[in-house]
PyMOL CGO cylinders between C-alpha atoms (Angstrom):
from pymol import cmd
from pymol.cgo import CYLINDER

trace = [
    CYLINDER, 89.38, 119.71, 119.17, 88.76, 117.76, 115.95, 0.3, 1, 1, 1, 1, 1, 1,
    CYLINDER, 88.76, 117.76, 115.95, 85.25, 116.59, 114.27, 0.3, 1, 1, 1, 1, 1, 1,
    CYLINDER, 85.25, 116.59, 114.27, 84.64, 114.81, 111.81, 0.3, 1, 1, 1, 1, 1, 1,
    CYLINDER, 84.64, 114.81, 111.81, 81.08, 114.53, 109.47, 0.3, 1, 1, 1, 1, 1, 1,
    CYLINDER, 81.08, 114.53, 109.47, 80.47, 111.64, 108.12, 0.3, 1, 1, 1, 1, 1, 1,
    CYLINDER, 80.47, 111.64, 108.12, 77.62, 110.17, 105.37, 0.3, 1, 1, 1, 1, 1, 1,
    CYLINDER, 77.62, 110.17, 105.37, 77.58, 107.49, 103.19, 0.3, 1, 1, 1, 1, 1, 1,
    CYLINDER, 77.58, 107.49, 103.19, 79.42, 108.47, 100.18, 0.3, 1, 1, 1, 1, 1, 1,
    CYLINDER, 79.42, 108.47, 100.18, 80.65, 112.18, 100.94, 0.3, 1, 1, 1, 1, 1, 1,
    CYLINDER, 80.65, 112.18, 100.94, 79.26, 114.50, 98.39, 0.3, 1, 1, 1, 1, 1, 1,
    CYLINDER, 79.26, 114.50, 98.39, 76.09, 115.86, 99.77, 0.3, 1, 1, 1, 1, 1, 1,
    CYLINDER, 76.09, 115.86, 99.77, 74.70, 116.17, 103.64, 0.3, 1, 1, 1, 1, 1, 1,
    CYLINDER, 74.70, 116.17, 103.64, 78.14, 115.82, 105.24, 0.3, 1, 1, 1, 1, 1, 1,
    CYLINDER, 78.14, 115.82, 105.24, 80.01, 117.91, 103.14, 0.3, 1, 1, 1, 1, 1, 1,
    CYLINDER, 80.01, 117.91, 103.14, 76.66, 120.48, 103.01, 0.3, 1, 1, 1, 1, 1, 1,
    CYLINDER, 76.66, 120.48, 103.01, 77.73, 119.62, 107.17, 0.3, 1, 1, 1, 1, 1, 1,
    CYLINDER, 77.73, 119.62, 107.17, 80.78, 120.84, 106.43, 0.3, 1, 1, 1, 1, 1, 1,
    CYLINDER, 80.78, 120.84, 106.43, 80.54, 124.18, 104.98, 0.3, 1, 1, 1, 1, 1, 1,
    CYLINDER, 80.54, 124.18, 104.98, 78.02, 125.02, 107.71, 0.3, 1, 1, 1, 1, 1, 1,
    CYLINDER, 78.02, 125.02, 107.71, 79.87, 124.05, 110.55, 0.3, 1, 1, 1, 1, 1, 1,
    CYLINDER, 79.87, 124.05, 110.55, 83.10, 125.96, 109.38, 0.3, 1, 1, 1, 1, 1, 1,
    CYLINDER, 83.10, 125.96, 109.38, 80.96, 128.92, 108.71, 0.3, 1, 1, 1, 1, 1, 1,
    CYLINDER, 80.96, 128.92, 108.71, 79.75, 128.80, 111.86, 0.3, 1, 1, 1, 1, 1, 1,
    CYLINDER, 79.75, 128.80, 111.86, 82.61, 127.70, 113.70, 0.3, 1, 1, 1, 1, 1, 1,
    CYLINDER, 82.61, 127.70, 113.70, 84.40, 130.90, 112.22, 0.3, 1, 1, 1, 1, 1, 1,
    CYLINDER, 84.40, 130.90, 112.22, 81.81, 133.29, 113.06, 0.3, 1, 1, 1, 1, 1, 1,
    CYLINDER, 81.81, 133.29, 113.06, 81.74, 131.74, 116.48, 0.3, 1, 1, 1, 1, 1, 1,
    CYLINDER, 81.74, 131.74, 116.48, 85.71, 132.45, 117.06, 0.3, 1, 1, 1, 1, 1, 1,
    CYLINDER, 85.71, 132.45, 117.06, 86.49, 128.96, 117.54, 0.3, 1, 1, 1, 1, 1, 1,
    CYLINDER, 86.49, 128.96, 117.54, 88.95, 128.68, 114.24, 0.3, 1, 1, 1, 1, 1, 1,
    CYLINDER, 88.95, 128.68, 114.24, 91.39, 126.17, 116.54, 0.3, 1, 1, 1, 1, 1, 1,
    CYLINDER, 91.39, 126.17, 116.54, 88.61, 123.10, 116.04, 0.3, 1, 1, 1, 1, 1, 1,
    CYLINDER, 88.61, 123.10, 116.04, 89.64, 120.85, 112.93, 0.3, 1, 1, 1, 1, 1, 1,
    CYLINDER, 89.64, 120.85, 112.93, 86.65, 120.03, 111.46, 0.3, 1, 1, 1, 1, 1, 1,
    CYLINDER, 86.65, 120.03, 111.46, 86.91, 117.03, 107.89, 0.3, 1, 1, 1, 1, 1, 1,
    CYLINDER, 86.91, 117.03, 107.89, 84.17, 115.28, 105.99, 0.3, 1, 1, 1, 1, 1, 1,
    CYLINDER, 84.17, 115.28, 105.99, 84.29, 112.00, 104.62, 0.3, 1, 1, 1, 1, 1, 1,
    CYLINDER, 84.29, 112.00, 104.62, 82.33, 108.82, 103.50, 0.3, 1, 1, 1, 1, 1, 1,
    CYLINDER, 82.33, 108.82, 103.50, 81.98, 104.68, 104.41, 0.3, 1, 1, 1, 1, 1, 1,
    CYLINDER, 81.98, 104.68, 104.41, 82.18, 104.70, 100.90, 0.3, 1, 1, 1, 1, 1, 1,
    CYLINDER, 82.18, 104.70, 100.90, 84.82, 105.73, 98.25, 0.3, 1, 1, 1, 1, 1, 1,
    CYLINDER, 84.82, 105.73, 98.25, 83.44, 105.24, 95.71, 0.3, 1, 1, 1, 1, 1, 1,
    CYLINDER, 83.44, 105.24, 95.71, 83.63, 109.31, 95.15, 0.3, 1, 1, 1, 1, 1, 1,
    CYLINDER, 83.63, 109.31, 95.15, 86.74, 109.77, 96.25, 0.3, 1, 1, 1, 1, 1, 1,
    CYLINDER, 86.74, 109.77, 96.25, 88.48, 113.29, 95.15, 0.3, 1, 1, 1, 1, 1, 1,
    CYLINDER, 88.48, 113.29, 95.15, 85.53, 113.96, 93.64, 0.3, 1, 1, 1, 1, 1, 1,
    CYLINDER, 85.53, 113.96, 93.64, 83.38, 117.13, 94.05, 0.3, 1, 1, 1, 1, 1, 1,
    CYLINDER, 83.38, 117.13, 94.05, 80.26, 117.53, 95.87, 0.3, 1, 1, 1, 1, 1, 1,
    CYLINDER, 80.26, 117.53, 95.87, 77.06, 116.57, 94.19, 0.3, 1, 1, 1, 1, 1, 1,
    CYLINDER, 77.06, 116.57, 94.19, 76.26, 119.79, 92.01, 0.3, 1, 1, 1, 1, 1, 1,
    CYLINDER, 76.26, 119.79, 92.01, 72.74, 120.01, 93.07, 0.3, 1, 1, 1, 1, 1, 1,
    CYLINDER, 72.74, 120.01, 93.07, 74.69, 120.35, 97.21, 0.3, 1, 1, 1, 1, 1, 1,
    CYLINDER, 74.69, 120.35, 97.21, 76.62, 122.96, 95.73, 0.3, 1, 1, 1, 1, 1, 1,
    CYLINDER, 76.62, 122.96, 95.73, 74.03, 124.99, 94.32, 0.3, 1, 1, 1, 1, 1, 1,
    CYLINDER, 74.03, 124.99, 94.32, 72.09, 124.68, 97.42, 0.3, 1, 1, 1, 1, 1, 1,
    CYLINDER, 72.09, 124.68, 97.42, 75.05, 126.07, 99.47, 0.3, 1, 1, 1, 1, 1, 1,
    CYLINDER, 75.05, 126.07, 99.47, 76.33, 128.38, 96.95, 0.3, 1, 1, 1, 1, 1, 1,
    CYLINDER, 76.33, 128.38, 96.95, 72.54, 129.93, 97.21, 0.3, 1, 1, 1, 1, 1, 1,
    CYLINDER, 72.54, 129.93, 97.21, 72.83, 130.47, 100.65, 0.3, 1, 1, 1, 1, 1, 1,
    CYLINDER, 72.83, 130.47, 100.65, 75.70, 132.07, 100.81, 0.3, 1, 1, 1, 1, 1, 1,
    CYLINDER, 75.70, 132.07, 100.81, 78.13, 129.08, 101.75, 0.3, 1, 1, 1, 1, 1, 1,
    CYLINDER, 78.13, 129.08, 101.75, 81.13, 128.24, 99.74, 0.3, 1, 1, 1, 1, 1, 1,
    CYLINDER, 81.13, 128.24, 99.74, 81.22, 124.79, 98.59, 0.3, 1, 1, 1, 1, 1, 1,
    CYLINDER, 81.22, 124.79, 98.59, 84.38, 124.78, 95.98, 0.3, 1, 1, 1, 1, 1, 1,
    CYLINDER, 84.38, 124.78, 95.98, 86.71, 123.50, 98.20, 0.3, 1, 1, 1, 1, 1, 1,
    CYLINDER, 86.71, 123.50, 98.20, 85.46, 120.02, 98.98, 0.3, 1, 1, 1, 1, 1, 1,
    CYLINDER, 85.46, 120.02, 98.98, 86.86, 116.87, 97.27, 0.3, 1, 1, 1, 1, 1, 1,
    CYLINDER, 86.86, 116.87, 97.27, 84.99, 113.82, 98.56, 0.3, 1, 1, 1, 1, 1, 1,
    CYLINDER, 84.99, 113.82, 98.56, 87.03, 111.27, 100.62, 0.3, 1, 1, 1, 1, 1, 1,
    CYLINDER, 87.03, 111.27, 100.62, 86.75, 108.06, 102.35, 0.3, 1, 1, 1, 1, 1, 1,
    CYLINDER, 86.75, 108.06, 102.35, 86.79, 107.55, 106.51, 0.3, 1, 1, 1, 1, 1, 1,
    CYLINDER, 86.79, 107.55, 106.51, 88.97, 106.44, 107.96, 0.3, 1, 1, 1, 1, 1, 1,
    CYLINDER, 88.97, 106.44, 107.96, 90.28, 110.46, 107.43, 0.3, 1, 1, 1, 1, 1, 1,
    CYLINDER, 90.28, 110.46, 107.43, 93.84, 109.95, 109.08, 0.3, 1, 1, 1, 1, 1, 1,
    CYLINDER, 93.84, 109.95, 109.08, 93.64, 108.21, 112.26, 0.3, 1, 1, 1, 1, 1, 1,
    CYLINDER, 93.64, 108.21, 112.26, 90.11, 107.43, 113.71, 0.3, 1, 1, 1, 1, 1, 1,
    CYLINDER, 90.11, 107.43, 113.71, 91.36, 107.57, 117.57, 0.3, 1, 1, 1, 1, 1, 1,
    CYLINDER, 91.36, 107.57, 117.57, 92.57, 111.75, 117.10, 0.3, 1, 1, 1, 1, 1, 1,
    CYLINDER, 92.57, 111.75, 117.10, 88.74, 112.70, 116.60, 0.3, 1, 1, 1, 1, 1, 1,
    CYLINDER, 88.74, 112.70, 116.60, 87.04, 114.36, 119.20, 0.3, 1, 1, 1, 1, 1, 1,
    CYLINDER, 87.04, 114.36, 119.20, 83.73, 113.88, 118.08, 0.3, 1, 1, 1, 1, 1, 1,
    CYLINDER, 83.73, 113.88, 118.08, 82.40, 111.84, 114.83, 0.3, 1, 1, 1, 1, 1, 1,
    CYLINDER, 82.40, 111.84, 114.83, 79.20, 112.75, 113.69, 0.3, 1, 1, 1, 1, 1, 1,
    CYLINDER, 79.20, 112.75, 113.69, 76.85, 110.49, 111.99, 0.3, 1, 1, 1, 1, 1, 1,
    CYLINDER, 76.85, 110.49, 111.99, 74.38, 111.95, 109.30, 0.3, 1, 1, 1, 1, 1, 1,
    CYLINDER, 74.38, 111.95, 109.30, 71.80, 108.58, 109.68, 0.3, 1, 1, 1, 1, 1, 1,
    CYLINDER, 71.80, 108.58, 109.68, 72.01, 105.41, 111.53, 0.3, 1, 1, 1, 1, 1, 1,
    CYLINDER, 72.01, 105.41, 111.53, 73.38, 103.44, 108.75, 0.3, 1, 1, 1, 1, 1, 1,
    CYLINDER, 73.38, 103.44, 108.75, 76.43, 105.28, 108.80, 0.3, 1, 1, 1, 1, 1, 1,
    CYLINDER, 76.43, 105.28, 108.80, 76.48, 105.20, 112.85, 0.3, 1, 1, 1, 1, 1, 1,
    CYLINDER, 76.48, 105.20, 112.85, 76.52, 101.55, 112.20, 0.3, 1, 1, 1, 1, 1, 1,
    CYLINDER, 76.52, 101.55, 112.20, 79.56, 101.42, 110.05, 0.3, 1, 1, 1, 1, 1, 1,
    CYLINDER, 79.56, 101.42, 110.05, 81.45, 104.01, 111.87, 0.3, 1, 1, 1, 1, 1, 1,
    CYLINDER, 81.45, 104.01, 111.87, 81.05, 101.43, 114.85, 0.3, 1, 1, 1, 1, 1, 1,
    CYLINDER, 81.05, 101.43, 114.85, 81.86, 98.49, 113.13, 0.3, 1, 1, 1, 1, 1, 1,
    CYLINDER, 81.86, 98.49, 113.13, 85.38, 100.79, 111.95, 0.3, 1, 1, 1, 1, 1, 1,
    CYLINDER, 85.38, 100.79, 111.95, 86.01, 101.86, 114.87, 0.3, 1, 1, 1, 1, 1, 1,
    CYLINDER, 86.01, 101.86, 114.87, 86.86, 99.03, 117.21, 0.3, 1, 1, 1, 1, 1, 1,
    CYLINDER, 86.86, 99.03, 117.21, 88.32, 100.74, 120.09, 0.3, 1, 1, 1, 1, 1, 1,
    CYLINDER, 88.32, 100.74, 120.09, 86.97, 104.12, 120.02, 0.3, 1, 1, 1, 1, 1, 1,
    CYLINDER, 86.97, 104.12, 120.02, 84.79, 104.98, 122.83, 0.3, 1, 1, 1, 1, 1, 1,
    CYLINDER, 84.79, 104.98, 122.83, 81.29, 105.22, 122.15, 0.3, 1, 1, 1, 1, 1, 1,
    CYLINDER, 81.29, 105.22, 122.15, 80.89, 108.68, 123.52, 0.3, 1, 1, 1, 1, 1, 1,
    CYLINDER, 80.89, 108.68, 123.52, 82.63, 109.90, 120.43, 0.3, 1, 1, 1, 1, 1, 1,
    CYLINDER, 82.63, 109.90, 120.43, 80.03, 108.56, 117.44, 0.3, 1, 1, 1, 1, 1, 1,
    CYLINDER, 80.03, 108.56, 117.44, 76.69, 110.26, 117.90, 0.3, 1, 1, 1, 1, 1, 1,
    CYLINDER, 76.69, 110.26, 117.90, 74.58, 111.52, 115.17, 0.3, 1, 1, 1, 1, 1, 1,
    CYLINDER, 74.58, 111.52, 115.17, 74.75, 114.47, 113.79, 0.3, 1, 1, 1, 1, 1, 1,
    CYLINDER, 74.75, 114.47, 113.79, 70.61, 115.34, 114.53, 0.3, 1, 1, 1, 1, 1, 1,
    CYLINDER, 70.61, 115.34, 114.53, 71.49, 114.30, 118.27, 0.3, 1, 1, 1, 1, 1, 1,
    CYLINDER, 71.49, 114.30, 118.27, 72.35, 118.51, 118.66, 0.3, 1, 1, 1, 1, 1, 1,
    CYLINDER, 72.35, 118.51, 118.66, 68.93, 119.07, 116.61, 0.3, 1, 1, 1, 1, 1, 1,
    CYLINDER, 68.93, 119.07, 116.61, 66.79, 121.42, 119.09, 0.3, 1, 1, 1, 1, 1, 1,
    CYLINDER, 66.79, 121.42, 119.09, 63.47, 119.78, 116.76, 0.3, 1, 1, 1, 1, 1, 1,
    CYLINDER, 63.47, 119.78, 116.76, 64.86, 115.93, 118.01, 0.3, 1, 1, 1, 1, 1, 1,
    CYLINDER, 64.86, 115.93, 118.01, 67.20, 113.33, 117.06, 0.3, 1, 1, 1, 1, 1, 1,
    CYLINDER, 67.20, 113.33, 117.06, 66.95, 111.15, 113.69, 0.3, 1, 1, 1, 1, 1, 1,
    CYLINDER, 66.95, 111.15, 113.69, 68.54, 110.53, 110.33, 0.3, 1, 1, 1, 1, 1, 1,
    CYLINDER, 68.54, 110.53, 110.33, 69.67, 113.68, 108.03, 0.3, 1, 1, 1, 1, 1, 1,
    CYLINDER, 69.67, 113.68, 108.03, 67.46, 112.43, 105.08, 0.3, 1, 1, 1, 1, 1, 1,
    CYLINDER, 67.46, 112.43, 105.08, 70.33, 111.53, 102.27, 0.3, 1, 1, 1, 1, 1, 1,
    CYLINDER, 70.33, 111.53, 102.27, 68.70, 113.74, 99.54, 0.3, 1, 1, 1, 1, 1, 1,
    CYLINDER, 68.70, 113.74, 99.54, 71.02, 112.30, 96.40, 0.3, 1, 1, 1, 1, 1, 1,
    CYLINDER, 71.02, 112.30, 96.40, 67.60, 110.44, 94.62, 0.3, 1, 1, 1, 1, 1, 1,
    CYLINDER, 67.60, 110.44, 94.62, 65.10, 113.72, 95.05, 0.3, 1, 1, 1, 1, 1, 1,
    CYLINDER, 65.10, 113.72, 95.05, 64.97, 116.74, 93.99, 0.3, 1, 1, 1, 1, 1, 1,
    CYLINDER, 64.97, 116.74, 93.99, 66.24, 120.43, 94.85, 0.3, 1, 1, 1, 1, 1, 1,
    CYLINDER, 66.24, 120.43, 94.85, 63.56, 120.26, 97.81, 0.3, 1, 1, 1, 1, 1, 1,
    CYLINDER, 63.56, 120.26, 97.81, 65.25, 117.54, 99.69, 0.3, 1, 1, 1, 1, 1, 1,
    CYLINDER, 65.25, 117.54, 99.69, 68.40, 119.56, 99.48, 0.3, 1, 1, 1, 1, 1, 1,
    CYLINDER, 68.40, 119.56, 99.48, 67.04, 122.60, 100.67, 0.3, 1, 1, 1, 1, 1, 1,
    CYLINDER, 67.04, 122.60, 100.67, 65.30, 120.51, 103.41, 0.3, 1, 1, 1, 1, 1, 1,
    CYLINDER, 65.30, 120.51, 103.41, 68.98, 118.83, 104.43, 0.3, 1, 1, 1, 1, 1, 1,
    CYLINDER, 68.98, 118.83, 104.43, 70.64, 122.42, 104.44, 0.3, 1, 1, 1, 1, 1, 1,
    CYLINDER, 70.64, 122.42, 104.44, 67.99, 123.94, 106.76, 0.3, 1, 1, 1, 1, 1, 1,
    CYLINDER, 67.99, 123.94, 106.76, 68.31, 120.93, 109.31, 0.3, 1, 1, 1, 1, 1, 1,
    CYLINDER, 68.31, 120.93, 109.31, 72.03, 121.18, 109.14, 0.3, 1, 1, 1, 1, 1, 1,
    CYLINDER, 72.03, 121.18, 109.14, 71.80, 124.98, 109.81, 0.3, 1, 1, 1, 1, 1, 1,
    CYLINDER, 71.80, 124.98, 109.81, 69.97, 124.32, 112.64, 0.3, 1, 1, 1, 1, 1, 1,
    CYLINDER, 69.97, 124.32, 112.64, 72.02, 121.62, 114.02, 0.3, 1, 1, 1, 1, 1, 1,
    CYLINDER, 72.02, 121.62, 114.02, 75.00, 123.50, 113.45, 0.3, 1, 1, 1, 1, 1, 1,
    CYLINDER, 75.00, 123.50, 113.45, 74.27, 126.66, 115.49, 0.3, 1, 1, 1, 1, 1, 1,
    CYLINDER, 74.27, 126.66, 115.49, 73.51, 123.75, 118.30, 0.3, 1, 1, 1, 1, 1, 1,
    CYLINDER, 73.51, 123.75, 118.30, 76.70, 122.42, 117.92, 0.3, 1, 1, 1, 1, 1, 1,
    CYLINDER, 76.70, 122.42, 117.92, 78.33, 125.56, 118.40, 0.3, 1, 1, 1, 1, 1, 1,
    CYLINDER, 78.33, 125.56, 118.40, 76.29, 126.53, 121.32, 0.3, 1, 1, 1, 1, 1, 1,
    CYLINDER, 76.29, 126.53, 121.32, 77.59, 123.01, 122.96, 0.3, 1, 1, 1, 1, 1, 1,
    CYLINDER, 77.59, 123.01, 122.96, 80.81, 123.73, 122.08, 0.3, 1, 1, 1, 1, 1, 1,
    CYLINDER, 80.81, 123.73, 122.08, 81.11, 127.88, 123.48, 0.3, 1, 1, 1, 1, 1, 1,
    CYLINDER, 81.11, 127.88, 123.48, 79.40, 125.79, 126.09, 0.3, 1, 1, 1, 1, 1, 1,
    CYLINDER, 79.40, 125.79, 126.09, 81.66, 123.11, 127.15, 0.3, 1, 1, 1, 1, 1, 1,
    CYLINDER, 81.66, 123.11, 127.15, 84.70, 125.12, 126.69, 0.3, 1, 1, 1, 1, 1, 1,
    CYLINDER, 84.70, 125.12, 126.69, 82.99, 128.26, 129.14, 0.3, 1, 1, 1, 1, 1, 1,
    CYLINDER, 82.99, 128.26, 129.14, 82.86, 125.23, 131.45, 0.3, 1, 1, 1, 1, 1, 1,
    CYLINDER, 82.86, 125.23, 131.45, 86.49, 123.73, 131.54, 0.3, 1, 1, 1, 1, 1, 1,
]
cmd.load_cgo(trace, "trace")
């Protein structure tokens, strides 16, 4: 299986996504999902996450060194599995890229939240609160995601 996390420019909430999702999906056994984050934009691209991200994962125990910021389309669109959205916008322009897809593969990323659906807020303009409010909704989401996922696979 392969996911991808996508936000607008790919150096906060989906690669914060990222780092959660591949701690989880470790801890969880299931190290044979390929899981990327990237951006609409590229304006960032091959840089590092936003430093005030990294802190916030770096105080919780996540590892966020190993991201360099990148621009969707991540190789080709079609191979994903599942492309998560972090807000609506992005849903939007992962649609408008991805012509053929099937639908069933874009959701949003908050569609797995157990406290309801929405936009991951994008926290870049705020302060270390807004990132510490994106990590915990991520966390959250995340463990959802993984519970789908031991889920679907019990089931096939």
């Amino acid at each position: 299986m392969k996911i991808a996390v996508v936000c607008l420019g790919n150096i906060c909430r989906s690669p914060m996504a990222e780092a959660v999702l591949r701690d989880r999906l470790d801890g969880a056994g299931l190290d044979d999902v390929e899981l990327v984050s990237a951006g609409t934009g590229g304006w960032h691209a091959d840089e590092k996450m936003d430093r005030r991200a990294a802190a916030t994962l770096l105080e919780a125990g996540y590892d966020p060194e190993r991201h360099r910021a990148r621009q969707w389309p991540v190789g080709d669109p079609e191979t994903y599995d599942l492309v998560l959205a972090m807000d609506a916008d992005n849903l939007a322009d992962l649609a408008d890229l991805a012509g053929q897809a099937p639908e069933s593969r874009l959701r949003m990323f908050r569609d797995f939240d157990p406290e309801g659906p929405g936009d991951v807020p994008d926290p870049y303009y705020g302060g270390a609160e807004g990132f510490r409010e994106v990590l915990a909704m991520v966390e959250r989401t995340s463990d959802a995601i993984i519970a789908s996922l031991a889920t679907s696979r019990r089931g096939s």
